[in-house]
C-alpha positions in Angstrom: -74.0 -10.9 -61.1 -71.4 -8.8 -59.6 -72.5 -8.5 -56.5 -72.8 -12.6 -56.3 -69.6 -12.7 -57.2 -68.1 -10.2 -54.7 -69.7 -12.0 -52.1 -68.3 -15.2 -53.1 -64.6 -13.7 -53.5 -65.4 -12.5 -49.9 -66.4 -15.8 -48.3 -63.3 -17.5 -50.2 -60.8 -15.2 -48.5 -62.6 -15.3 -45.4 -62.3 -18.7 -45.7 -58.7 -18.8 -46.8 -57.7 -16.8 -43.1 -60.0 -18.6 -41.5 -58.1 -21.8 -42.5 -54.5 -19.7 -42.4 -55.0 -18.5 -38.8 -56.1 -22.3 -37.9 -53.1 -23.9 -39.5 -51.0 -21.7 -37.6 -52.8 -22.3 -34.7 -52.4 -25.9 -35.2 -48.7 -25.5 -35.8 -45.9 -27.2 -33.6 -44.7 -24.6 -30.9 -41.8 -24.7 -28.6 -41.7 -23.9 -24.7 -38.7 -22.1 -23.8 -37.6 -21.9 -20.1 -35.3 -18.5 -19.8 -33.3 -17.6 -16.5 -32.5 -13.8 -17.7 -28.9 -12.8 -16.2 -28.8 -9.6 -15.0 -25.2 -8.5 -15.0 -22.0 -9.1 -17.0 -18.9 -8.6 -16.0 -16.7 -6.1 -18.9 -14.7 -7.8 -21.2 -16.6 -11.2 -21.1 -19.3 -12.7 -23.8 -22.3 -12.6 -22.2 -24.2 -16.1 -22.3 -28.0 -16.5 -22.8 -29.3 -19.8 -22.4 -32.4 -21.7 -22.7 -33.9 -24.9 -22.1 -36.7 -25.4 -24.8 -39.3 -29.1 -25.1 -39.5 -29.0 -29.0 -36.5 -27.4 -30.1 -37.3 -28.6 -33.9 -40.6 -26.4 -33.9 -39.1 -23.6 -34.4 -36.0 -21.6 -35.0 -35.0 -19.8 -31.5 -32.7 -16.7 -31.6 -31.8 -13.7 -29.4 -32.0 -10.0 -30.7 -30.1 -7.8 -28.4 -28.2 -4.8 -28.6 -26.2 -2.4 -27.0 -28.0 0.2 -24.6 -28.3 3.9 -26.6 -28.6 1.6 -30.0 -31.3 1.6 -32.0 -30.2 -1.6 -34.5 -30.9 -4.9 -33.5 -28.3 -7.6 -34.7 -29.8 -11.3 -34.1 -27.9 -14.5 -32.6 -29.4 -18.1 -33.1 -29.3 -20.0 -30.7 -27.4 -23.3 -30.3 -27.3 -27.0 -28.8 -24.8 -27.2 -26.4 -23.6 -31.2 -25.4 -25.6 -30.8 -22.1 -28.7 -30.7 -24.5 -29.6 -27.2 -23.6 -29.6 -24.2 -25.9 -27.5 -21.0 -25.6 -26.6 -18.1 -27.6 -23.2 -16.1 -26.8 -22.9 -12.3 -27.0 -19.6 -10.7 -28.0 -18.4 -9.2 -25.0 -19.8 -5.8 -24.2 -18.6 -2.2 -22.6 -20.7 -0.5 -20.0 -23.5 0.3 -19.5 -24.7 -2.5 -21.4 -27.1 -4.3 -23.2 -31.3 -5.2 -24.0 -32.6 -8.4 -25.3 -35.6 -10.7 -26.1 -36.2 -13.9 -27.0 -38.2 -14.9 -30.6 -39.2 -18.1 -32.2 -39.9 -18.6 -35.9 -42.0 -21.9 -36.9 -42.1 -23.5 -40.3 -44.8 -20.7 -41.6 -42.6 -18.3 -40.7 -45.0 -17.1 -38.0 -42.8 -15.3 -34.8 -43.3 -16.1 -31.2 -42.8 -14.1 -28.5 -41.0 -16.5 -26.1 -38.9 -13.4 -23.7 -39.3 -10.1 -23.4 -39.8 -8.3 -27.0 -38.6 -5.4 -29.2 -40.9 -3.0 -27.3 -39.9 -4.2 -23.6 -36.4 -6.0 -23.6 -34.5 -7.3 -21.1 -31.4 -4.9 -19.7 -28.3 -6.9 -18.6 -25.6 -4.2 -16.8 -22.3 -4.6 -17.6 -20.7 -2.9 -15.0 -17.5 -1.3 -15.3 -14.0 -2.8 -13.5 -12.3 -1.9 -10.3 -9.7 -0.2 -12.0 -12.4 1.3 -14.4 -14.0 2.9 -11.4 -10.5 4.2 -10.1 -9.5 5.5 -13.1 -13.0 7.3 -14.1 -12.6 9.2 -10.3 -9.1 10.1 -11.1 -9.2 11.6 -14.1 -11.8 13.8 -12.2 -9.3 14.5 -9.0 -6.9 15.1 -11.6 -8.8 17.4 -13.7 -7.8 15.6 -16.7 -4.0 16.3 -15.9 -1.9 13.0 -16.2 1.5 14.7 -16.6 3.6 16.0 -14.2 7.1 17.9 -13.8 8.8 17.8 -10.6 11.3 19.6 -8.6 12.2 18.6 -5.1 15.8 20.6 -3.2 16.7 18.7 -0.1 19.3 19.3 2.0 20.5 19.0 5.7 23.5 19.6 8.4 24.1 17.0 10.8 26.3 19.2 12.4 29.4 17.5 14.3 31.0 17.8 18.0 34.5 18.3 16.3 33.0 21.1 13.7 33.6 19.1 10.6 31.2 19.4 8.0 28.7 16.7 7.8 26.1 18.2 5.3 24.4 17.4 1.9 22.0 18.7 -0.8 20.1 16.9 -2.7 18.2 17.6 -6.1 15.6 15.8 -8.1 13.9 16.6 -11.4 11.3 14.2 -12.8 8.8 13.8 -15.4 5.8 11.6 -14.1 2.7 9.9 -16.6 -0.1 8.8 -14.7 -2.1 5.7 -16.1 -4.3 5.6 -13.3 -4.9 1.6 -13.3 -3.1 -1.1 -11.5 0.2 0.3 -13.1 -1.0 3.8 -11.3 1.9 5.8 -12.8 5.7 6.0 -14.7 8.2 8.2 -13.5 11.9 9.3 -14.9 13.9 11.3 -14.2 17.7 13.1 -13.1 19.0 13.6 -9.6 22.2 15.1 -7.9 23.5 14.3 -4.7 26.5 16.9 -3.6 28.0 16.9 0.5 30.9 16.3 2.8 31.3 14.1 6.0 33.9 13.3 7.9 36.5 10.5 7.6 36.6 10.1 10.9 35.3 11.6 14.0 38.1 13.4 15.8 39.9 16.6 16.4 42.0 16.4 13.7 39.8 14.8 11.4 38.7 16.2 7.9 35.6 15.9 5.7 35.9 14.3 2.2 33.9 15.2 -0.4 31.1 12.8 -1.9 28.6 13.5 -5.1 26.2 11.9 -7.6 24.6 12.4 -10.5 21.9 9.7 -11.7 19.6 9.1 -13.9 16.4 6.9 -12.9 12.8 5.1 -13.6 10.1 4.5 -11.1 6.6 2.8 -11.7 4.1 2.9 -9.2 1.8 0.1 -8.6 -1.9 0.0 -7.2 -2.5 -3.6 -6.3 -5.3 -2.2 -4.1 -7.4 0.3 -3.4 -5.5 2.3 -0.3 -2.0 0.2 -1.2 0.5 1.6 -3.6 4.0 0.3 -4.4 7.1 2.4 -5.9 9.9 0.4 -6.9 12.6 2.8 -8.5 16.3 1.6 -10.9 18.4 4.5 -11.0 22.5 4.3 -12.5 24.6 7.0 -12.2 28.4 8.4 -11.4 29.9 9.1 -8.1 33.0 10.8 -7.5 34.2 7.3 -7.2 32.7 5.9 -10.3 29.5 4.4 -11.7 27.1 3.7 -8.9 23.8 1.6 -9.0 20.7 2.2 -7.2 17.7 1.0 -6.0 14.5 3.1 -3.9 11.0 1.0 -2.9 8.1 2.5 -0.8 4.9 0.7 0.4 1.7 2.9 0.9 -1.1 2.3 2.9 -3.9 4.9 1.8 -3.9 7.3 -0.8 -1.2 9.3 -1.7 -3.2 12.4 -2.2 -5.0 11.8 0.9 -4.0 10.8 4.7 -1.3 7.8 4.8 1.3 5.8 6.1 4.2 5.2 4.4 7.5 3.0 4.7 10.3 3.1 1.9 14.6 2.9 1.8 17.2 3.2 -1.0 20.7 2.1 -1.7 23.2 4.5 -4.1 26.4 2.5 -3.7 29.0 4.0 -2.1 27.2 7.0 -1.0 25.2 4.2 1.6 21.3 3.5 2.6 18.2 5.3 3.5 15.3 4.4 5.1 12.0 6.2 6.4 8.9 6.1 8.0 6.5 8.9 7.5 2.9 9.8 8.2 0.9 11.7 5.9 -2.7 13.8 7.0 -5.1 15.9 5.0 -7.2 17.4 8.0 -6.6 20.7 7.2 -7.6 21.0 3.6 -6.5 22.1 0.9 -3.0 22.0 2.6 -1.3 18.5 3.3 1.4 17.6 6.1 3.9 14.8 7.0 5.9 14.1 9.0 8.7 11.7 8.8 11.3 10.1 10.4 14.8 9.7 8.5 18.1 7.0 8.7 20.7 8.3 6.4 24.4 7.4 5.4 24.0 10.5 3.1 26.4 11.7 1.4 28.4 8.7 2.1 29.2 8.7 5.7 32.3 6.1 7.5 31.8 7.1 10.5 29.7 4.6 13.4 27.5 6.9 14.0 23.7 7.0 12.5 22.7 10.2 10.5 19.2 10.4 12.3 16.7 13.1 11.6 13.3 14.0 11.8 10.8 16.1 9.2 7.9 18.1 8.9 6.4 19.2 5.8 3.6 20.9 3.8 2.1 20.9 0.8 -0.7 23.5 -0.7 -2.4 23.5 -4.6 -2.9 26.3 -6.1 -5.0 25.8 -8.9 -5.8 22.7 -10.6 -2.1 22.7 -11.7 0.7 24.1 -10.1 1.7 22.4 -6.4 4.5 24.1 -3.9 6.1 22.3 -0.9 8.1 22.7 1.9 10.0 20.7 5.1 12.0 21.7 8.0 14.1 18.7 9.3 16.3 18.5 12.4 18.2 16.2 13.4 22.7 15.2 13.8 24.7 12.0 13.3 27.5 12.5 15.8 27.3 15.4 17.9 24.7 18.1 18.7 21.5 18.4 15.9 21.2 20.9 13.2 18.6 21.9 10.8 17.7 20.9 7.4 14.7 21.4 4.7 13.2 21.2 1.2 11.4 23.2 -1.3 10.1 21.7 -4.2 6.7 22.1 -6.7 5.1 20.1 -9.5 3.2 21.4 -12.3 0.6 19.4 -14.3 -0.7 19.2 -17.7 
């Protein structure tokens, strides 16, 4: 009697699959066209949609996550007013992130539709342009974003009637590299100290001319090999307060070979402008040279302060930079020399 009714139990569940499996089977299911994206750009929801004939057969959502996680979180998917169905993704970093497509019908049987759990779909999100500069910066720089600077400059143009026509100039600055498309922040304090002549003539004298200033660059990086400085400085001459201005344009890197054009204004101390070509064929050292137009240190006379510069620059270490330049050149009567020694350290 047992045993009949064993085999009776049996055939009922048997039977109860059996009719299970068929009404699943027999259930409503949806065809989903997917077109998988690939890529995202950073920043940006990422998109999924999906075209699908029965859409009421069954629930359609989207389990994704991030690459090197191992929780799923699950987005249903909606109608859109086009009449096709999408799911949106908050936006995602780099590298990326995995997906697949599931269905659930009315018995709560899941579908495969794209992709799965086991085998998901990768879309890359690739990092930015100024992602990819900075990430290769902060290698050059070895981590080292700060900077303290110290740059000595002085020349005599030398003059037919022996007057002096000389200046030294000084600047210390503190410098924060961002390493984006603002590239870098600079302030810092300068000093401008010399004498020219009033006029040029045998009995002529030289008056004395200086500056002190304070002053705040940034330094853009609207490209990859162009870079922008554009500098406000305010400071007090022997004459009174005095505004100025600086600007360069870069093409290349700065670190690397280059070509450079920039000028300044310090009110009545007068204008500069140079031109100056930069080389790194020699490595680790790096060389300029550059030609000058100065009114430095406040020059009257006709003549064009006109000079020409060398200079060199060596690492040593991951932190500590010395430079150097030899310049000659004259404004009114026969050339002189001139130079500069200077040195950052970073940290």
């Amino acid at each position: 009697m047992i045993k009949h009714l064993a085999i009776v139990a049996a055939l009922t569940a048997t039977a109860s699959a059996d009719t299970r499996v068929a009404a699943e089977q027999a259930a409503p299911r949806a065809v989903v066209l997917h077109v998988a994206p690939t890529t995202a750009e950073i920043g940006e929801p990422i998109t999924i949609e999906a075209m699908i004939d029965a859409p009421f057969a069954e629930t359609l959502s989207v389990r994704w996550r991030t690459l090197g996680d191992h929780a799923w979180r699950e987005q249903p998917f909606e109608r859109s007013s086009t009449n096709t169905w999408f799911a949106t993704l908050p936006p995602e970093k780099p590298p990326g992130v995995e997906y697949f497509i599931v269905g659930t019908d009315a018995s709560g049987h899941e579908v495969q539709h794209f992709a799965s759990a086991t085998s998901p779909h990768v879309v890359r999100v690739d990092p930015s342009l100024y992602d990819r500069f900075e990430d290769l910066d902060e290698v050059r720089l070895h981590g080292l974003r700060d900077q303290i600077s110290l740059d000595v400059t002085g020349h005599d143009f030398g003059n037919r009637y022996h007057l002096k026509d000389e200046f030294i100039r000084s600047e210390l600055a503190y410098s924060h590299h961002l390493l984006r498309f603002l590239y870098k922040l600079t302030f810092g304090f300068g000093t401008v100290d010399g004498r020219t002549p009033v006029m040029s003539d045998e009995a002529g004298s030289s008056a004395y001319h200086a500056l002190r200033y304070g002053f705040g660059q940034v330094t853009l990086r609207p490209h990859e090999s162009i870079f922008i400085d554009a500098m406000a400085a305010l400071g007090a001459s022997d004459r009174g307060f005095v505004e100025g201005i600086r600007g360069a344009l870069t093409f290349g890197k700065p670190w690397r070979s280059n070509l450079s054009a920039g000028g300044e204004f310090f009110g009545d101390l007068g204008g500069t402008a140079w031109l100056r070509l930069q080389w790194d064929t020699a490595p680790p050292f790096v060389m300029g040279a550059s030609i000058v137009r100065t009114d430095l240190p406040g020059s009257v006379i006709d003549k064009i302060g006109l000079y020409v510069s060398y200079d060199v620059s060596y690492p040593i270490g991951d932190r500590l930079t010395i430079r150097g330049a030899a310049s000659y050149g004259s404004r009114d009567g026969e050339a002189h020399f001139g130079g500069s020694l200077g040195g950052a350290v970073a940290f």
